[in-house]
C-alpha positions as MATLAB code, in Angstrom:
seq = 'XXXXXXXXXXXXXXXXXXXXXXXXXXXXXXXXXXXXXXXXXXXXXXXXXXXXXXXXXXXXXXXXXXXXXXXXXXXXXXXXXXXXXXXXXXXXXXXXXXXXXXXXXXXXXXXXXXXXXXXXXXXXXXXXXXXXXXXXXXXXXXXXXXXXXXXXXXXXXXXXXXXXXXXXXXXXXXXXXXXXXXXXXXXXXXXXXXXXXXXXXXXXXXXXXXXXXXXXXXXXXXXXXXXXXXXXXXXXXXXXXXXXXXXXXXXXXXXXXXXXXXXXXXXXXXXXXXXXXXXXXXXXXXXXXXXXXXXXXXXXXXXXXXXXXXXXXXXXXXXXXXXXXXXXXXXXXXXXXXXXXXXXXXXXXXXXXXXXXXXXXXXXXXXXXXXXXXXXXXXXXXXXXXXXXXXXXXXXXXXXXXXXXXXXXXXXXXXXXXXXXXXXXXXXXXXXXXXXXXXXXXXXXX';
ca = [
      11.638    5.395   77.597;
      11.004    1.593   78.024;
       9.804    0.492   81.409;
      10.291   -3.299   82.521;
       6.879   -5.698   82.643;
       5.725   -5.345   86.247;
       7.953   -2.588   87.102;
       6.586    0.244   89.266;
       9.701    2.816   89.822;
       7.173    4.253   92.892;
       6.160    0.742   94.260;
       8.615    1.742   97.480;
       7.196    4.944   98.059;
       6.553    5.464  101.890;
       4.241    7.683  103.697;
       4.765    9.055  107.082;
       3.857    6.803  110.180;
       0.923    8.199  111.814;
       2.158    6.940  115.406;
       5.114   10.038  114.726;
       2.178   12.363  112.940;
      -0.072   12.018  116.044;
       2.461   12.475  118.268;
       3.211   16.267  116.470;
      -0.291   16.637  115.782;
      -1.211   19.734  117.980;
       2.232   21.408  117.019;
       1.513   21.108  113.141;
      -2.198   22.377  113.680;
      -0.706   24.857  115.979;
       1.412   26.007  112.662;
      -1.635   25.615  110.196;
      -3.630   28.368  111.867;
      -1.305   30.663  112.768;
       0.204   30.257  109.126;
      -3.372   30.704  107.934;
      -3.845   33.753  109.651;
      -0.520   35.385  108.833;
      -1.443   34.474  104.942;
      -4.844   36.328  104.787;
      -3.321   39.522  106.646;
      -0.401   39.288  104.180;
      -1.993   38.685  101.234;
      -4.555   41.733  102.084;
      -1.664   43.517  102.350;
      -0.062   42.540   98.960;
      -3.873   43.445   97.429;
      -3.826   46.958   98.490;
      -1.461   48.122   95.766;
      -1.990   47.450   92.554;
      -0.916   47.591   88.795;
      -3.025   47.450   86.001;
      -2.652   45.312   83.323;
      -3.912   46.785   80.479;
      -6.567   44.341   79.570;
      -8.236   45.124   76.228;
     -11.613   43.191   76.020;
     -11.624   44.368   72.456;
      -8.421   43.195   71.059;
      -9.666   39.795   73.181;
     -12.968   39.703   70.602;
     -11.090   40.329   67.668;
      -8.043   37.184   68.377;
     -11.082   35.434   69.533;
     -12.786   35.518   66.285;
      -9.589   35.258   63.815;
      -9.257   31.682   65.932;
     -12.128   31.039   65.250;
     -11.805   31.362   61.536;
      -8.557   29.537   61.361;
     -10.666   26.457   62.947;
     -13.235   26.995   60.189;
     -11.064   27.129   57.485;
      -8.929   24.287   58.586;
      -6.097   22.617   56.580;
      -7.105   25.693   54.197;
      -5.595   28.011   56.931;
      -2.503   26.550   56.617;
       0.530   28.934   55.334;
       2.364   28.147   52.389;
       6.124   27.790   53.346;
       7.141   28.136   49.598;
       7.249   31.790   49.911;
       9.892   32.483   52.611;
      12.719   33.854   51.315;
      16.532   33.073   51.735;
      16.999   36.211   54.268;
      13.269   34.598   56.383;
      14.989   31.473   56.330;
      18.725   32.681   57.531;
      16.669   34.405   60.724;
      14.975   31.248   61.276;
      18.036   29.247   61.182;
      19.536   31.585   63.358;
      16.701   31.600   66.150;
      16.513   28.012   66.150;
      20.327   27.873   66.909;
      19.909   30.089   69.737;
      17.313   27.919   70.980;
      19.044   25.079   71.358;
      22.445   26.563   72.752;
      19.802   28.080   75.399;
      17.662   25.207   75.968;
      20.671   23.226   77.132;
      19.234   22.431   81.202;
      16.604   24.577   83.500;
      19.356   26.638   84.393;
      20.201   28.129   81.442;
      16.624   28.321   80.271;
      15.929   30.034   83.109;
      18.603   32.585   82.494;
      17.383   33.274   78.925;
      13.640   33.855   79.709;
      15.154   36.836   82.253;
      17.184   37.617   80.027;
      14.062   38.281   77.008;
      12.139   40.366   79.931;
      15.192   42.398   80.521;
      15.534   43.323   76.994;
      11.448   44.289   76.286;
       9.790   44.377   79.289;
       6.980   44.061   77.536;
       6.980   40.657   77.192;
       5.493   39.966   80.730;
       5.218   36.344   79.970;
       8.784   35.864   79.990;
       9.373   37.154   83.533;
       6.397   35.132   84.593;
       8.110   32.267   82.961;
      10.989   32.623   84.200;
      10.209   32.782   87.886;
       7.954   29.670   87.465;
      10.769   27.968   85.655;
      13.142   28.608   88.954;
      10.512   26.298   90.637;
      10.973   23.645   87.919;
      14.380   23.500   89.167;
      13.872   23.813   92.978;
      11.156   20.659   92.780;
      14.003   18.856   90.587;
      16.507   19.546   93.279;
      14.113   18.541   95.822;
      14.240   14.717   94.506;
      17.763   14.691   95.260;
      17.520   16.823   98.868;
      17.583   15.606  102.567;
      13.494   15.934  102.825;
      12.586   13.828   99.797;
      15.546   11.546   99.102;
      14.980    8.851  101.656;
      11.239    8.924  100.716;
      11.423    7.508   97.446;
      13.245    4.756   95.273;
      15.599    5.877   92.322;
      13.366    4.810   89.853;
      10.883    6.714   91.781;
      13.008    9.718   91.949;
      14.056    9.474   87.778;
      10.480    9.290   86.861;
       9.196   12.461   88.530;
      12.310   14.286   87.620;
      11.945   13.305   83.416;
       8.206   14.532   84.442;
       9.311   18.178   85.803;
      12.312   18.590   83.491;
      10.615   17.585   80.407;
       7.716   20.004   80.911;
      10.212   22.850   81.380;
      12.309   21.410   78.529;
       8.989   21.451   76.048;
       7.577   24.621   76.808;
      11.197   26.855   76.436;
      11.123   25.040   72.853;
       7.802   26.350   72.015;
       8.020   29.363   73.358;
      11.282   30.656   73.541;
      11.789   31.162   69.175;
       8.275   33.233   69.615;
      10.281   35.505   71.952;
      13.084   35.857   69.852;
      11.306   36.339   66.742;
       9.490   38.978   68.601;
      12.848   40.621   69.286;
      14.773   39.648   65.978;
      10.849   41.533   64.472;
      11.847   44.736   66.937;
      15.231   44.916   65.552;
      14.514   44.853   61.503;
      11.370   47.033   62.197;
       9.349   45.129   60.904;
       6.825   42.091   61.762;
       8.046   38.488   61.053;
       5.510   36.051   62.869;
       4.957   34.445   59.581;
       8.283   32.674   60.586;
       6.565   31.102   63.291;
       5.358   27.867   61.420;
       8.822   26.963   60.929;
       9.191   26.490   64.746;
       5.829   24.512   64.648;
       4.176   26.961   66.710;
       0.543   26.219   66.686;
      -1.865   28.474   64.173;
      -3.436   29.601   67.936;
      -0.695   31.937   68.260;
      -0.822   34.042   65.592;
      -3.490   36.562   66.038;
      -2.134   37.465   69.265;
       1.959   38.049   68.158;
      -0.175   40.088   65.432;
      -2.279   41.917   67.486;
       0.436   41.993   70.119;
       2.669   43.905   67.312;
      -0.013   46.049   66.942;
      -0.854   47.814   70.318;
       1.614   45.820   73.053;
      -1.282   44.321   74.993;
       1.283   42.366   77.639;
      -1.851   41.084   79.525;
      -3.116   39.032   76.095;
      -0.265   37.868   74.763;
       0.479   36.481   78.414;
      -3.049   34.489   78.396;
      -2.313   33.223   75.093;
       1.109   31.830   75.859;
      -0.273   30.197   79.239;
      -3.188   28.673   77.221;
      -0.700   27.541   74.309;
       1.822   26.505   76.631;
      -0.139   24.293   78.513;
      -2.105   22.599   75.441;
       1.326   22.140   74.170;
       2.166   20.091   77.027;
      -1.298   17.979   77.604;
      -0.580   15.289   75.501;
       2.977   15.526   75.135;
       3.405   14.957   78.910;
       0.689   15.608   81.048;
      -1.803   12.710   79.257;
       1.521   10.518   78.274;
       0.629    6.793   79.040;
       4.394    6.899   81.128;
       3.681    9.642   83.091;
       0.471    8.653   83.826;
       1.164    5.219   85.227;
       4.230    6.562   86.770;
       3.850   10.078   87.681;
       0.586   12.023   87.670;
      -1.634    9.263   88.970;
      -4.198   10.423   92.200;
      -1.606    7.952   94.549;
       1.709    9.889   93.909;
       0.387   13.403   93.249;
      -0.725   13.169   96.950;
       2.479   11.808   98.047;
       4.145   15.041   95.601;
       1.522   17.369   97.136;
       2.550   16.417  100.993;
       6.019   16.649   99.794;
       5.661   20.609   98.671;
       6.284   19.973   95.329;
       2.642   21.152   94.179;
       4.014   25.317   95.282;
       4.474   27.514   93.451;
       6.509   29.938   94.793;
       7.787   33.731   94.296;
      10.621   35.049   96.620;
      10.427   38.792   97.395;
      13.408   40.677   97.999;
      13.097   44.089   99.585;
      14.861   47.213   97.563;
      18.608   47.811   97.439;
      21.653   48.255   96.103;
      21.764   44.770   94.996;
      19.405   45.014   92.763;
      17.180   48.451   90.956;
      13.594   47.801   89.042;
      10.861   49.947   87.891;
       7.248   48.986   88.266;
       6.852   48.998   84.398;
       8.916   45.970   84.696;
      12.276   47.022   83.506;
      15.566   45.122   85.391;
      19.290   46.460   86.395;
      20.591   43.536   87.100;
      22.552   43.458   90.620;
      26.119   42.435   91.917;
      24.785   38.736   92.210;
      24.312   38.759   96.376;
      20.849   39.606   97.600;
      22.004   42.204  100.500;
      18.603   41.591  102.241;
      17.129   38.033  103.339;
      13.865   36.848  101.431;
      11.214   37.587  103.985;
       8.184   36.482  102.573;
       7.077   34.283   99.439;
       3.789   34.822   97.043;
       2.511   32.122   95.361;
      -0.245   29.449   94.909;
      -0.836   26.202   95.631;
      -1.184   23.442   92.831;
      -4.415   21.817   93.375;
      -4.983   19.659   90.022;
      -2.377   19.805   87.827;
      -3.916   17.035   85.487;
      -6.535   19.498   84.523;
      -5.666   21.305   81.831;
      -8.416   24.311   82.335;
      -7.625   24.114   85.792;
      -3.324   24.516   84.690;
      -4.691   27.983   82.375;
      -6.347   29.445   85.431;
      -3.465   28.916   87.721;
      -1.332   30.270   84.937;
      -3.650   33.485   84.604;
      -3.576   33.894   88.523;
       0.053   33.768   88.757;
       0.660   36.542   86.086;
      -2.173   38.668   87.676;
      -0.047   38.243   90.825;
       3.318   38.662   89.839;
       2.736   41.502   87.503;
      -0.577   42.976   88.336;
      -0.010   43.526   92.651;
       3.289   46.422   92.918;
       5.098   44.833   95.693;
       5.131   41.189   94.056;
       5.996   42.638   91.021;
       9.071   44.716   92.444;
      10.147   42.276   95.244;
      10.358   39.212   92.465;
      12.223   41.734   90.174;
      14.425   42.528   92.870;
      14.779   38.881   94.074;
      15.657   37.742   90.082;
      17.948   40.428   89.284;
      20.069   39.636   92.768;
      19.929   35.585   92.976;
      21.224   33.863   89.966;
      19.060   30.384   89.731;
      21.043   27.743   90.704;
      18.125   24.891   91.589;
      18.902   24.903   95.222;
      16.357   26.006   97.887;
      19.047   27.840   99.546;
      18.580   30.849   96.470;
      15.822   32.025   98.626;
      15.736   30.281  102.386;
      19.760   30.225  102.943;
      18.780   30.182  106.524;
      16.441   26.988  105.833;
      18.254   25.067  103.406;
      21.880   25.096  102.317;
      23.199   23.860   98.623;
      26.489   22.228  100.319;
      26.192   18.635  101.995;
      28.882   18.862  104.318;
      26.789   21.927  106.023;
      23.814   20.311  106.196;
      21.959   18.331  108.723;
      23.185   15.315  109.806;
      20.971   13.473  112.236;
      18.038   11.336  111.323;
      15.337   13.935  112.394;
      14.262   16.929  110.685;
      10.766   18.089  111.746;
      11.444   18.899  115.526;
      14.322   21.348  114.410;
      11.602   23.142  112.167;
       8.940   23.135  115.208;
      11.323   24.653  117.347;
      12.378   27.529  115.320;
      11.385   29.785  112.296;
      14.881   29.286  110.856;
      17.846   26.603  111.399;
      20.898   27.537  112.439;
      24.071   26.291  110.277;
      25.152   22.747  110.286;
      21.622   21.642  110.859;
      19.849   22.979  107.771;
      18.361   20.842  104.755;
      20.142   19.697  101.991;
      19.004   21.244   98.570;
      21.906   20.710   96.124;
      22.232   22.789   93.368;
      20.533   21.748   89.849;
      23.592   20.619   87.977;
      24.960   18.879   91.061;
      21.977   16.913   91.321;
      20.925   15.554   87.880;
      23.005   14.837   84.623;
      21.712   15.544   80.852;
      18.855   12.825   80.225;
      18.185   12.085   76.071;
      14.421   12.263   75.464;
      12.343   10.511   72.496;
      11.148   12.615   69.741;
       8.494   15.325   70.172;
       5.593   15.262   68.140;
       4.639   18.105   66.050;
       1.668   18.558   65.408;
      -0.947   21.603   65.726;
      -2.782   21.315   69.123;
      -5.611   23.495   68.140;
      -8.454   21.406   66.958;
     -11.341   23.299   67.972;
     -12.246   26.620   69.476;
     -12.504   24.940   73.285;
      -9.496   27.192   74.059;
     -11.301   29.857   73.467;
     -13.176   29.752   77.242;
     -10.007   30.848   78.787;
      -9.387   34.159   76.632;
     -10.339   36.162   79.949;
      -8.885   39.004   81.685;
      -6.683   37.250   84.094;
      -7.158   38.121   88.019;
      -5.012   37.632   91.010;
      -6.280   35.180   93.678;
      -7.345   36.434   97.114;
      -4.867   34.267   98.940;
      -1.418   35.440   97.589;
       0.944   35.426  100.077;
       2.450   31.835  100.717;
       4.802   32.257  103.325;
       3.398   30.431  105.937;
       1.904   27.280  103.889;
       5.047   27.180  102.535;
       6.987   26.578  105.374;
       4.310   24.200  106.329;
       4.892   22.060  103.565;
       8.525   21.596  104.155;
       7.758   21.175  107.875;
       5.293   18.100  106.869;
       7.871   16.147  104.716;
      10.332   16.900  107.576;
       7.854   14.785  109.571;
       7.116   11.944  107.062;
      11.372   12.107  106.396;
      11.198   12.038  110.410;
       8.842    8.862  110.306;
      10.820    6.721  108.306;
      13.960    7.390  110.478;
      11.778    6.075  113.541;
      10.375    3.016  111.168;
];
């Protein structure tokens, strides 16, 4: 990834005009407290019933304190390769083949992380991680959409997309052979996590796939993939010099925030015949049509992504919501097994957003359509193409591979995870999309 001398691929970004953000002022606070209010009464609502996650705090101690002795010991800690056998290696082989036929784009990650949950629903962190890969894809799509498009140069546009994609990309490699060697382990009856240095998994892992083997605590192994996951990604991405100038700088997060690309979102779809769950997380998948429109979204907002405690509590919030509150849990499994991912907005606001250009709105302005009405009627909704429509395959450099864990500072976020007060996103949602309509609007009008 070589970048010209003097080049800035976001030097062109615009922000809205406040002459046209004045001018809407009292319509868009107007929205902000009535979407305010409708979030707290929703997300009480979405409190009232919940699941329990089978936190152990005493399975926590003990992974706690085998870390912590693999940090003492060091180098010393290290396993010794020489004894795999021929059959360890063959199952190796074969998990890091199905790896990379899986790991081809978001979409078909996205697919295989379902597709891990609907085999053991156990493994809570793949559903989690499958509905927060969908928004990988929906803020890749968004580069390419009618809102942000005209808001930012190509290079602008390439950069944040290598950002969001390579993320996704890095985490499904890490993560996605500890899945399978979880299942491949299921299938032979017997434990196999000493395979998981040959996928350079860090040494952090392994008391929890051990302990996890043990008694099935879904809530811990969940907290130690979100902590692993996102240590895995600090330096690789989040901290990389290119990113940092080009990306994740205070500037251009703002612009990324107004732009709704800091939500994370989780559709619900009411019950059906498109699509049957149970609440201890097993899927049926359905005909491939959600019969029933999305009517609300859960979620959180992304308030510092370049903090990496701050990325582990999010994390930890989102699975407390998604798995640990009964209607998110059911409405996301009912929204995933109906809606294949595609990358496109329209998955879960068809009446919002449509994945076909000729159908979508034509006209310069976007933001007094949204003001006027909750939805947009066809032929003037926004443009969110689908994933593979939008972006071609992109070679990256070499990863490195070495062990994250350094010292026992990951330790602080071994907690049992909680879900956030504010869970219901509906409103803000719709907000954000409404405020990029407006800065889109003020660049028409510049």
């Amino acid at each position: 990834m070589k970048q010209k001398p003097g080049d800035d691929p976001t030097n062109h970004v615009s922000f809205p005009g406040f002459k046209e953000l004045l001018h809407r002022l009292p319509a868009v606070l107007g929205e902000m407290v009535r979407g305010k209010a409708a979030g707290f009464a929703d997300s009480s609502e979405l409190r009232e019933d919940r699941i329990s996650l089978g936190w152990n705090e005493a399975s926590a101690r003990t992974v706690s304190n085998e870390i912590e002795d693999l940090v003492r010991r060091g180098s010393a800690a290290r396993p010794n390769t020489e004894t795999w056998s021929d059959a360890d290696l063959a199952l190796a082989e074969e998990i890091a083949t199905a790896t990379d036929r899986a790991g081809i784009s978001n979409i078909t990650r996205t697919e295989a992380y379902l597709a891990c949950y609907q085999a053991y629903p156990e493994l809570h962190w793949a559903f989690l991680a499958h509905m927060v890969s969908r928004n990988a894809g929906w803020n890749m799509t968004d580069l390419q959409g009618s809102r942000i498009a005209d808001t930012m140069d190509e290079e602008g546009k390439r950069s944040a997309y290598r950002f969001i994609e390579r993320s996704n990309a890095l985490i499904f490699q890490d993560a996605y052979p500890q899945l399978l060697l979880y299942m491949k382990s299921r299938e032979l009856g017997s434990s196999h996590f000493h395979l998981l240095p040959y996928f350079h998994v860090s040494r952090f892992m392994l008391p929890f796939w051990e302990r996890f083997w043990i008694d099935r605590g879904s809530a811990l192994l969940a907290v130690g993939l979100i902590i692993n996951e996102q240590h895995y990604i600090e330096k690789r991405v989040i901290k990389h010099p290119y990113y940092q100038k080009y990306v994740t700088d205070k500037a251009r997060f703002h612009f990324y925030s107004l732009s709704g690309l800091n939500h994370i979102v989780f559709p619900l779809l009411e019950g059906g015949p498109a699509a049957k769950s149970d609440n201890d997380g097993a899927i049926e998948a359905g005909n491939g049509t959600a019969e029933r429109m999305v009517t609300r979204l859960a979620g959180r907002v992304v308030s510092d992504f370049g903090s990496l405690p701050a990325r582990i509590a999010l994390g930890k919030g989102l699975y407390a919501m998604l798995m640990g509150l009964r209607g998110v849990r059911s409405g996301a499994q009912n929204f995933a097994a109906a809606v294949p991912h595609s990358g496109s907005r329209a998955d879960y606001w068809p009446d919002i957003f449509t994945a076909k250009r000729e159908e979508a709105l034509t006209f310069p302005v976007q933001g007094s359509e949204l003001l006027e009405a909750e939805t947009l009627p066809a032929g003037k909704r926004l443009y969110s193409p689908k994933l593979l429509d939008a972006w071609g395959d992109m070679p990256y450099e070499p990863i490195p591979r070495e062990d994250w864990l350094k010292d026992t500072s990951a330790l602080d976020g071994i907690s049992a995870p909680k879900p956030p007060y504010l869970c219901d996103i509906s409103r803000e949602h719709r907000l954000g999309i409404l405020k990029t309509a407006l800065a889109h609007d003020s660049l028409a009008d510049s």
